[in-house]
C-alpha positions as CSV (number, residue, x, y, z in Angstrom):
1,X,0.6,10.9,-64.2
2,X,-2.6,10.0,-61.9
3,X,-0.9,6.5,-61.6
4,X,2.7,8.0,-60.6
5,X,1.2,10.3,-58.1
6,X,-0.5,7.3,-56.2
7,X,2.5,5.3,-56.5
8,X,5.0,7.6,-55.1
9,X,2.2,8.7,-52.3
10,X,2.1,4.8,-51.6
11,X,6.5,4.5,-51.2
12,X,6.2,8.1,-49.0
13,X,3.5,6.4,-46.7
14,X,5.8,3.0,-46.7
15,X,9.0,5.2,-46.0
16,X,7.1,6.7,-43.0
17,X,6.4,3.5,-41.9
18,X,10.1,1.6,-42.2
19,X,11.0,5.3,-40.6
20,X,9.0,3.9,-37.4
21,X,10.2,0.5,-37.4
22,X,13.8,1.0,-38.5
23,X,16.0,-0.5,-35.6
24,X,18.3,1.6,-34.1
25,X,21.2,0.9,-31.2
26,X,20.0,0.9,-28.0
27,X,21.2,3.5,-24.9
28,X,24.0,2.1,-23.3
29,X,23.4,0.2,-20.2
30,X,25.9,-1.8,-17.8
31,X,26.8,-4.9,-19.8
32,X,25.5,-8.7,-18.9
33,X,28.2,-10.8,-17.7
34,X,28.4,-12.8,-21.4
35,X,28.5,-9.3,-23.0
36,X,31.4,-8.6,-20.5
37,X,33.1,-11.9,-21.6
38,X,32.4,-11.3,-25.9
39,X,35.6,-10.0,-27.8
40,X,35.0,-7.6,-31.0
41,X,37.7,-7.2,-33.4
42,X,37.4,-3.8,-35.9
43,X,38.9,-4.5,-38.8
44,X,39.8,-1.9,-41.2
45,X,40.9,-2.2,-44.9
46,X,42.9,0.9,-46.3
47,X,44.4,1.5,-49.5
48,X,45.4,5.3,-50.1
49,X,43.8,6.5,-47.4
50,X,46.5,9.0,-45.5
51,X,43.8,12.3,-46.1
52,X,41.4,11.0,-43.9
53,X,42.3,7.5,-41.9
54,X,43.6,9.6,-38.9
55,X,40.4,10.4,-37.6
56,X,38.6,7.2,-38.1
57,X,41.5,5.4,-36.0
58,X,41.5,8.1,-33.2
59,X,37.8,7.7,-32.8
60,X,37.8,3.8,-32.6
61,X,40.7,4.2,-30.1
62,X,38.5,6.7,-28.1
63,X,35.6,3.5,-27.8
64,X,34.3,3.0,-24.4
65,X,32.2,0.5,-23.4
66,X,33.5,-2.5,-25.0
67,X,36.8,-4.5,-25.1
68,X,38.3,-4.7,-28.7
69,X,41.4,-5.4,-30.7
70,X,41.7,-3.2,-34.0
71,X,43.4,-4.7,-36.9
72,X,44.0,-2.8,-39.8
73,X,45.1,-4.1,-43.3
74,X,47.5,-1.6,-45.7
75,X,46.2,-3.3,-48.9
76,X,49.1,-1.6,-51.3
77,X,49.0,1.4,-50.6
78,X,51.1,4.1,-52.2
79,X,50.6,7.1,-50.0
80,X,52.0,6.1,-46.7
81,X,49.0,5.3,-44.9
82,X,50.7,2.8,-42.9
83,X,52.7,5.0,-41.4
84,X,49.7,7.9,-40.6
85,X,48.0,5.0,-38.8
86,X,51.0,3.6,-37.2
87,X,51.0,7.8,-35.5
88,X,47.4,7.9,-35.1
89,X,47.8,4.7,-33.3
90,X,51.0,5.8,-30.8
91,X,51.7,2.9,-28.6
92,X,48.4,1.4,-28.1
93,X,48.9,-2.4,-27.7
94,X,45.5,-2.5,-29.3
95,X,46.6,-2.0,-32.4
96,X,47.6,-4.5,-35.3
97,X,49.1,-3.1,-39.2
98,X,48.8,-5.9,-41.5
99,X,50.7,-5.8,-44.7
100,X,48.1,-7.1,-47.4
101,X,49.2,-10.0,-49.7
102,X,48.8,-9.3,-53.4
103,X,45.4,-9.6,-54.8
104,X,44.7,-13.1,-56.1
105,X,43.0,-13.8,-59.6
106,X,39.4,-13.9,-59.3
107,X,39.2,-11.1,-56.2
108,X,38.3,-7.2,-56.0
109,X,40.2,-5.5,-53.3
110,X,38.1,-5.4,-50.8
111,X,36.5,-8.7,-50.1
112,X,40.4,-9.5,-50.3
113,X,41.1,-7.2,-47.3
114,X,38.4,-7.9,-45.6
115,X,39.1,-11.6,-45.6
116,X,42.7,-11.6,-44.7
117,X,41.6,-9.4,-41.7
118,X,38.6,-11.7,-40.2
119,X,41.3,-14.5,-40.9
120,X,43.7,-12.6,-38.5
121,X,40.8,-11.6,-35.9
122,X,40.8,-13.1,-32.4
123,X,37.3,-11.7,-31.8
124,X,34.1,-14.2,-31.7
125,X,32.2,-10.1,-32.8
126,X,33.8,-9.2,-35.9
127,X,32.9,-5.7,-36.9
128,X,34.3,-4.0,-40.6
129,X,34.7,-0.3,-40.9
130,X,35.7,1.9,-43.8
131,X,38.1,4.8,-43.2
132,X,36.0,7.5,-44.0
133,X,33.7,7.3,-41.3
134,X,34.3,8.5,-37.6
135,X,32.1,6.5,-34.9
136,X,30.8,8.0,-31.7
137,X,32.4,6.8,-28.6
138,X,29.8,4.8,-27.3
139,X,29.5,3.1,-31.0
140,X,31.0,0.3,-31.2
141,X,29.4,-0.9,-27.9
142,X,26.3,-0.1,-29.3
143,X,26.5,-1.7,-31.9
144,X,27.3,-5.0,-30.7
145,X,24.3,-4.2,-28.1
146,X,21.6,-4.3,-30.9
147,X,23.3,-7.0,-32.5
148,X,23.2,-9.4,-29.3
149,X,20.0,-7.6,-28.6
150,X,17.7,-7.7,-31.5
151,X,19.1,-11.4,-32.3
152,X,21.0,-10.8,-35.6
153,X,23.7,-12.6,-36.8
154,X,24.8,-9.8,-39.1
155,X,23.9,-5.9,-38.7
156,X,24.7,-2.4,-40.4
157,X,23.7,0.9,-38.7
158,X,24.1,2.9,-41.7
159,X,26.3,6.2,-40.5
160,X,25.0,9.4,-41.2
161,X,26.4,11.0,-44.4
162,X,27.5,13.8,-44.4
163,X,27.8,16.3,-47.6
164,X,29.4,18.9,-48.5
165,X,29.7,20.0,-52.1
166,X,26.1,20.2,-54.5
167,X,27.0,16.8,-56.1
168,X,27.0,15.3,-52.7
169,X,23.8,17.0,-51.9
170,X,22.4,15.7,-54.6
171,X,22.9,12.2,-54.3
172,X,24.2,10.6,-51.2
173,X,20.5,11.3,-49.5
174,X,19.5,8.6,-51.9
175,X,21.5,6.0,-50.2
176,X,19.1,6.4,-47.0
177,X,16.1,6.9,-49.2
178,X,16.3,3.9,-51.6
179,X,15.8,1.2,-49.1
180,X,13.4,3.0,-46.2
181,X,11.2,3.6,-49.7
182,X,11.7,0.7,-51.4
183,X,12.5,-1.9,-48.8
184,X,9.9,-3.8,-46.4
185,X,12.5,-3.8,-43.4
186,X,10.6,-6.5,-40.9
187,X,9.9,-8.6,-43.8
188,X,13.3,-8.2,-45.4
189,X,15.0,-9.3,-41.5
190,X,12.9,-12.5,-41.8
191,X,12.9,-13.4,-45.3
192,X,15.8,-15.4,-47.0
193,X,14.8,-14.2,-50.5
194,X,18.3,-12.3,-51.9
195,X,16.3,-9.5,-53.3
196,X,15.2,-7.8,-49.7
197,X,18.4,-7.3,-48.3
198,X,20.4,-4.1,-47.6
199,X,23.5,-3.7,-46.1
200,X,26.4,-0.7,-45.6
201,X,29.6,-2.0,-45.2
202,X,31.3,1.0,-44.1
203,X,30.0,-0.4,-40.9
204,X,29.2,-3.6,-40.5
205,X,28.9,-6.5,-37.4
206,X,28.3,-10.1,-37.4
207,X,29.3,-12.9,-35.1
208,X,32.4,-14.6,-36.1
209,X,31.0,-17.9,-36.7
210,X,28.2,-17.1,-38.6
211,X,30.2,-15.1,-41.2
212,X,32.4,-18.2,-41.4
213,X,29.6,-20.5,-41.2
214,X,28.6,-18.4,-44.5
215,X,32.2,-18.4,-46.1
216,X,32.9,-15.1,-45.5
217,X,33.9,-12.4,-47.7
218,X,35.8,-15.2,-49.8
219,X,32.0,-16.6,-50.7
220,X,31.4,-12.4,-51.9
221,X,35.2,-12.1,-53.8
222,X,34.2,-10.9,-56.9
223,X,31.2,-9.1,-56.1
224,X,31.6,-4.9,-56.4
225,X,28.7,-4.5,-54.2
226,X,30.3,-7.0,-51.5
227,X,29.0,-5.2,-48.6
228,X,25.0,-6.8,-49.6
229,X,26.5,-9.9,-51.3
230,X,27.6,-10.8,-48.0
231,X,24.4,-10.4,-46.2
232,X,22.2,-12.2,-48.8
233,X,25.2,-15.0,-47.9
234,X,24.1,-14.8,-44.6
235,X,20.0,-15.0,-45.0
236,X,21.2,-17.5,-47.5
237,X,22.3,-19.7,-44.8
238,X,19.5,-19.2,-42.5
239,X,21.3,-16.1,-40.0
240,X,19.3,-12.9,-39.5
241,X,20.6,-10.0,-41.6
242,X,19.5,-6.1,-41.6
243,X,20.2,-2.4,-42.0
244,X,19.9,-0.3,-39.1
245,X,19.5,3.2,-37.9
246,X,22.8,4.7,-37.2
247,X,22.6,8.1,-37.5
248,X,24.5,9.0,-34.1
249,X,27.0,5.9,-33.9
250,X,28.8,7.0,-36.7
251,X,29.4,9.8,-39.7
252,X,30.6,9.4,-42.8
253,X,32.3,11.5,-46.1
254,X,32.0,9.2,-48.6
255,X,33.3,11.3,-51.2
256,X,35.5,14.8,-51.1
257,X,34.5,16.1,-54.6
258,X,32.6,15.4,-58.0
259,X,35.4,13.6,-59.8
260,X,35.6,11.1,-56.5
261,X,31.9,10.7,-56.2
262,X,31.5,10.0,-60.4
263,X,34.2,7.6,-60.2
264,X,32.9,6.1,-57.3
265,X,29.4,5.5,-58.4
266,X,30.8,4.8,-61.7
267,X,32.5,1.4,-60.4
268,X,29.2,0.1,-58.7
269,X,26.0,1.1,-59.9
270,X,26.1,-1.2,-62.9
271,X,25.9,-3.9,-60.3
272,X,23.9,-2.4,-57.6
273,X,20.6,-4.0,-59.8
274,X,21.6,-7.0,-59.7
275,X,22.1,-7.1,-63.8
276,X,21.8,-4.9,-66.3
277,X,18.5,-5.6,-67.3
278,X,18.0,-4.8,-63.5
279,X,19.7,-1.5,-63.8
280,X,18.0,-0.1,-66.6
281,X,14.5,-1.5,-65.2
282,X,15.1,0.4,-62.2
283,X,16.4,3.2,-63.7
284,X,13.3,4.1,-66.1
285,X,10.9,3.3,-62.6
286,X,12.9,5.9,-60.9
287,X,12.7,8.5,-63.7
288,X,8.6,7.7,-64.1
289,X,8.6,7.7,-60.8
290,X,9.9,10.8,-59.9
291,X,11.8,12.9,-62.4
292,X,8.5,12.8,-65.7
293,X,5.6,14.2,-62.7
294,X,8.0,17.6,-62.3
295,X,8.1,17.6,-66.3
296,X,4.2,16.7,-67.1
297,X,3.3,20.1,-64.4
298,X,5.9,22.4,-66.3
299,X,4.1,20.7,-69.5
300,X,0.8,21.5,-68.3
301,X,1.6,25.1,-66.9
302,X,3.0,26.0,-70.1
303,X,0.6,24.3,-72.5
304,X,-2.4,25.5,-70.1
305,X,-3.4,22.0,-69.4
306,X,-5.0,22.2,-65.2
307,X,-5.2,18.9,-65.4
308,X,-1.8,17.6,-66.2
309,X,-0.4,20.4,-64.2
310,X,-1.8,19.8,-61.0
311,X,-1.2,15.8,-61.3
312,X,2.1,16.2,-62.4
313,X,2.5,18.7,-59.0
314,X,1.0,16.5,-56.9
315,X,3.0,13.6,-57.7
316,X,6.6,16.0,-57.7
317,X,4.8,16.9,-54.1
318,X,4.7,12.9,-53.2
319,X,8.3,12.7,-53.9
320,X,9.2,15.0,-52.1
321,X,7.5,13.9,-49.5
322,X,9.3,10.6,-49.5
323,X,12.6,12.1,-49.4
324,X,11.7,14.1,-47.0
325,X,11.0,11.7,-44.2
326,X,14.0,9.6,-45.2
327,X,15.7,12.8,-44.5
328,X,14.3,13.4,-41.1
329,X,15.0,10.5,-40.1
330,X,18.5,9.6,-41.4
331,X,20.2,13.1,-40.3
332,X,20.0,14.3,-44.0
333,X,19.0,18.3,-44.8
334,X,15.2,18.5,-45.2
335,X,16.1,22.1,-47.9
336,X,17.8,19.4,-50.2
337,X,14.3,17.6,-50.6
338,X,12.4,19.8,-53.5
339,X,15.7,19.1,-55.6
340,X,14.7,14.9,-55.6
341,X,14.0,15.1,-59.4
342,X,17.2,16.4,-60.2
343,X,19.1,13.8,-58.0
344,X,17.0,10.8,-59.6
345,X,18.0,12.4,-63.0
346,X,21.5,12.4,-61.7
347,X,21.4,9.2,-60.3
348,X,20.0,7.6,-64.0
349,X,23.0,9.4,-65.6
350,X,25.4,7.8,-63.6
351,X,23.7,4.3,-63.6
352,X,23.9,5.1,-67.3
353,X,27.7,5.9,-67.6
354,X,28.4,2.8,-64.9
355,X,26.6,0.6,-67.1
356,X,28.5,1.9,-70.6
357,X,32.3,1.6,-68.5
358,X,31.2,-2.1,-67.5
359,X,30.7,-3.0,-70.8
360,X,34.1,-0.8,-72.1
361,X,35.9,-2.8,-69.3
362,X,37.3,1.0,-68.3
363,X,35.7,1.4,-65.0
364,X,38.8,2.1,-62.4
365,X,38.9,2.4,-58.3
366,X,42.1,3.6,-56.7
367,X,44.3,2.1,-59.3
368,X,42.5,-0.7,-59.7
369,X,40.7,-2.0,-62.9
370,X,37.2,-3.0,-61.9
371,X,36.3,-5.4,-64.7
């Protein structure tokens, strides 16, 4: 327990520091001539997305600051999305509805959307966005701002998340917390290695060449996690890739309830590790880490062992710690931190029951078989 306690203080104290150094957008300020001149395209995949598509489109529509064409992709859908964009949209000449073709051999659905759309674009800025999140209206501009300004080729200011329901409390905060604990972010911007790399695609920008230069999202087809496949594609090929802070550019409900957010983790945490031998690695660090220092201080109250119980609290303490800054500083609820045992414990179940579905070939998104 003495070793878990100094290794979770160690990730709180390096979470504290990628806090400080984690890019963000800048203010907005009156564009440069070239930024005047650059084109963004938004591109945004649907499939069964009428419940909650409206108010993504209405914000991008309400975008100030930049001039952009927003292309959206109906990839099969079945519950007339289409059509709530096409009335979110009204008569905006902005606005392009792409029927999708049908998903080739080979492809997941979304690298296949995504592709077709950044085929279509007419942008040299290409920037994808998921449905469920809502962007400020100066986001977008900012955006491309830290792009051109921090030099990237590819960036993705991670939205805030927001959460609702005890489930979501539990374990969308670990999205934030996983990389700003685990994650050198400097080092990961300048390395090419594949393993430091983080990426969000529910919003994500890149210059137009570079992500063709790359080979785009066809280069990530098969790949469940496509959203940091395509990054590492990028680093791969010498372009600056990185996460970002972006907490008020844009909000996002992943998930409306528990059977969404189980079936959603279900399809990708088995390849979130890079492997299985990567998921279960990771998933006994986590539960040393931070769900056995909890159990050794219960232990040691119980079985009137100081010693155990106040290293086993002090490394519970450190955890909480950790989340706690990533919390802070990603817009999460700071009361949600003392329950970071439980949400690891939750988060090794599911990693668990991902893993098991792989193997069954029974893991299912939106219709779709994920094999």
């Amino acid at each position: 327990m003495v070793t878990a306690f100094f290794a979770s203080a160690a990730l709180a104290i390096h979470a504290a520091v990628n806090a400080r150094l984690l890019r963000r957008p800048p203010a907005l300020v009156p564009p440069t001539s070239s930024q005047a001149q650059r084109r963004l395209s938004v591109l945004l995949p649907v499939r069964d997305e009428a419940q909650r598509v409206s108010p993504c489109v209405s914000a991008l529509l309400a975008s100030r600051g930049v001039d952009f064409e927003l292309l959206v992709l109906d990839d099969g859908s079945r519950d007339g999305t289409a059509e709530v964009v096409r009335h979110a949209a009204g008569d905006d000449r902005r606005v392009r509805v792409l029927e999708g073709q049908p998903l080739p051999r080979g492809w997941l659905g979304k690298p296949h959307a995504c592709q077709q759309l950044a085929e279509a674009a007419g942008g040299d800025v290409l920037l994808f966005v998921d449905a469920d999140v809502v962007v400020a209206p100066d986001g977008l501009a900012r955006t491309v701002a830290l792009l051109d300004g921090a030099g990237l080729d590819l960036v993705s200011p991670y939205p805030r998340q927001l959460v609702a329901t005890a489930a979501e409390r539990l374990l969308q905060p670990l999205l934030q917390w996983s990389w700003l604990t685990f994650l050198p972010l400097r080092l990961a911007e300048r390395s090419r290695s594949p393993s430091l790399c983080a990426a969000n695609g529910q919003l994500l920008a890149c210059h137009a060449t570079a992500y063709r230069a790359a080979g785009g999202h066809a280069a990530v087809r098969g790949e469940i996690v496509e959203d940091v496949a395509l990054a590492r594609r990028f680093k791969a090929h010498g372009y600056r890739a990185t996460v970002a802070d972006g907490t008020d550019v844009a909000t996002c409900r992943m998930y409306q309830d528990w059977p969404e957010l189980r079936d959603g983790y279900t399809k990708s945490l088995w390849a979130a590790f890079g492997s299985t031998g990567g998921a279960v690695g990771v998933t006994a660090l986590l539960t040393w880490l931070y769900v056995l220092p909890p159990a050794a201080a219960v232990t040691g109250v119980l079985q009137r062992r100081p010693s155990l119980a106040v290293t086993g609290t002090a490394g519970y303490l450190a955890g909480v710690a950790g989340r706690m800054v990533a919390a802070h500083r990603t817009g999460g609820r700071l009361l949600d931190s003392p329950a970071h045992p439980v949400s690891v414990a939750a988060l090794a179940w599911l990693t668990l029951r991902s893993l098991r579905h792989h193997r069954a070939g029974t893991a299912t998104w939106k219709g779709r078989v994920i094999a």
